[in-house]
C-alpha positions as CSV (number, residue, x, y, z in Angstrom):
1,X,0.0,0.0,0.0
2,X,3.0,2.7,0.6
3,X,4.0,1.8,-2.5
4,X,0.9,2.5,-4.5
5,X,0.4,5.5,-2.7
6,X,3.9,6.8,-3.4
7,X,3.3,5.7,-7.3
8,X,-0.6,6.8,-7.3
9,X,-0.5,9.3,-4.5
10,X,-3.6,8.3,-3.3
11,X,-3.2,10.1,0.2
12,X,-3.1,13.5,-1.0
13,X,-6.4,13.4,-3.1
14,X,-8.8,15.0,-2.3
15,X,-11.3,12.8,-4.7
16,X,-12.7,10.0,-2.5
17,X,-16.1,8.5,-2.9
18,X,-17.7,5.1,-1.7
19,X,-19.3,3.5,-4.6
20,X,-21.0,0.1,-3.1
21,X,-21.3,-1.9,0.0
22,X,-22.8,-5.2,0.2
23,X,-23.3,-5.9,3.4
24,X,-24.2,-9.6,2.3
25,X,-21.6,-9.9,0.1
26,X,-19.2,-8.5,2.0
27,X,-18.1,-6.3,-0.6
28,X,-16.5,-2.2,-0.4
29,X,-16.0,-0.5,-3.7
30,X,-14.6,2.8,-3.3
31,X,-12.4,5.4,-5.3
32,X,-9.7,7.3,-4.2
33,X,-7.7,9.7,-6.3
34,X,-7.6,8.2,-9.8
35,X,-8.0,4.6,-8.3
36,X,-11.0,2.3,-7.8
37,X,-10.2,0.0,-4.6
38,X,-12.4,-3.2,-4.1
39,X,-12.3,-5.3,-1.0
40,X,-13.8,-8.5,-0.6
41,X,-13.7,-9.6,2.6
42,X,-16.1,-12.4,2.5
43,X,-13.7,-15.5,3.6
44,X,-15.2,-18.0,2.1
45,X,-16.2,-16.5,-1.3
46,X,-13.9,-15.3,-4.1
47,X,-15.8,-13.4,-6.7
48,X,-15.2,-13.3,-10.6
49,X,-17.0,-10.8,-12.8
50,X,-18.4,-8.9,-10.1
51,X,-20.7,-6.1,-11.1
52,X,-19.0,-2.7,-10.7
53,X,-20.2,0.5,-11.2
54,X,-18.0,3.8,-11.5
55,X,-18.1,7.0,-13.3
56,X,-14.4,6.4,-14.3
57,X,-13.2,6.0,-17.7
58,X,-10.6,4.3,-17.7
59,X,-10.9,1.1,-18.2
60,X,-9.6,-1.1,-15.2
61,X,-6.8,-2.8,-14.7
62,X,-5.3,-5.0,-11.7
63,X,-2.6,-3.5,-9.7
64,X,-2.9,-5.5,-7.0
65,X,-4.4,-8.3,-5.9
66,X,-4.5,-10.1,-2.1
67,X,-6.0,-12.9,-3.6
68,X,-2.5,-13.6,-5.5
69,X,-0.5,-16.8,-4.5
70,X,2.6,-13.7,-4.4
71,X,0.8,-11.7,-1.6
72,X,-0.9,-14.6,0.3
73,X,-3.9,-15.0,-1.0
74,X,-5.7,-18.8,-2.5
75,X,-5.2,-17.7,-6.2
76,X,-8.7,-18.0,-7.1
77,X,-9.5,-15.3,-8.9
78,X,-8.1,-15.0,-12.5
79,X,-7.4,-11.4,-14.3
80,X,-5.0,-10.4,-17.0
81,X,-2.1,-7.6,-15.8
C-alpha cells in the first residue's frame, strides 16, 4: 500500500467517494484519487465478474491483488495484468 500510494499518490487526493457496500456480500467499492479500490472480505467466497459501477473512464486494470499466490492469497481469482 506505501507503494501505491507513493506511485498513485492516493493520500493526497482530495477525490474520495464510496461507490457500493454489500453488506451480504461482503463487498467495499470505493475510489480514491484516480484509483477504484475493491475489498472483498467475504472469507469464504472469491468473486469473478463482479458487477462494478463507477463514473471512471478508464478502463480497469489489476494492480494489486491479495488474492495472488505472491501476496498470500488462494489464487482464485483470474485477471489479466
Amino acid at each position: 500500500m506505501i507503494a501505491l500510494d507513493t506511485k498513485y499518490n492516493i493520500l493526497g487526493s482530495n477525490h474520495q467517494y464510496v461507490r457500493s457496500q454489500h453488506e451480504s456480500d461482503q463487498v467495499l467499492v470505493y475510489e480514491r484519487g484516480d484509483l477504484l479500490f475493491v475489498f472483498n472480505f467475504n472469507p469464504n467466497q472469491s468473486f469473478e465478474e463482479y458487477p462494478i459501477y463507477s463514473r471512471m473512464s478508464k478502463t480497469a486494470e489489476v494492480i494489486l491483488s491479495t488474492d495472488d499466490q505472491n501476496t498470500g492469497g488462494h489464487g482464485r481469482v483470474a485477471h489479466q495484468r
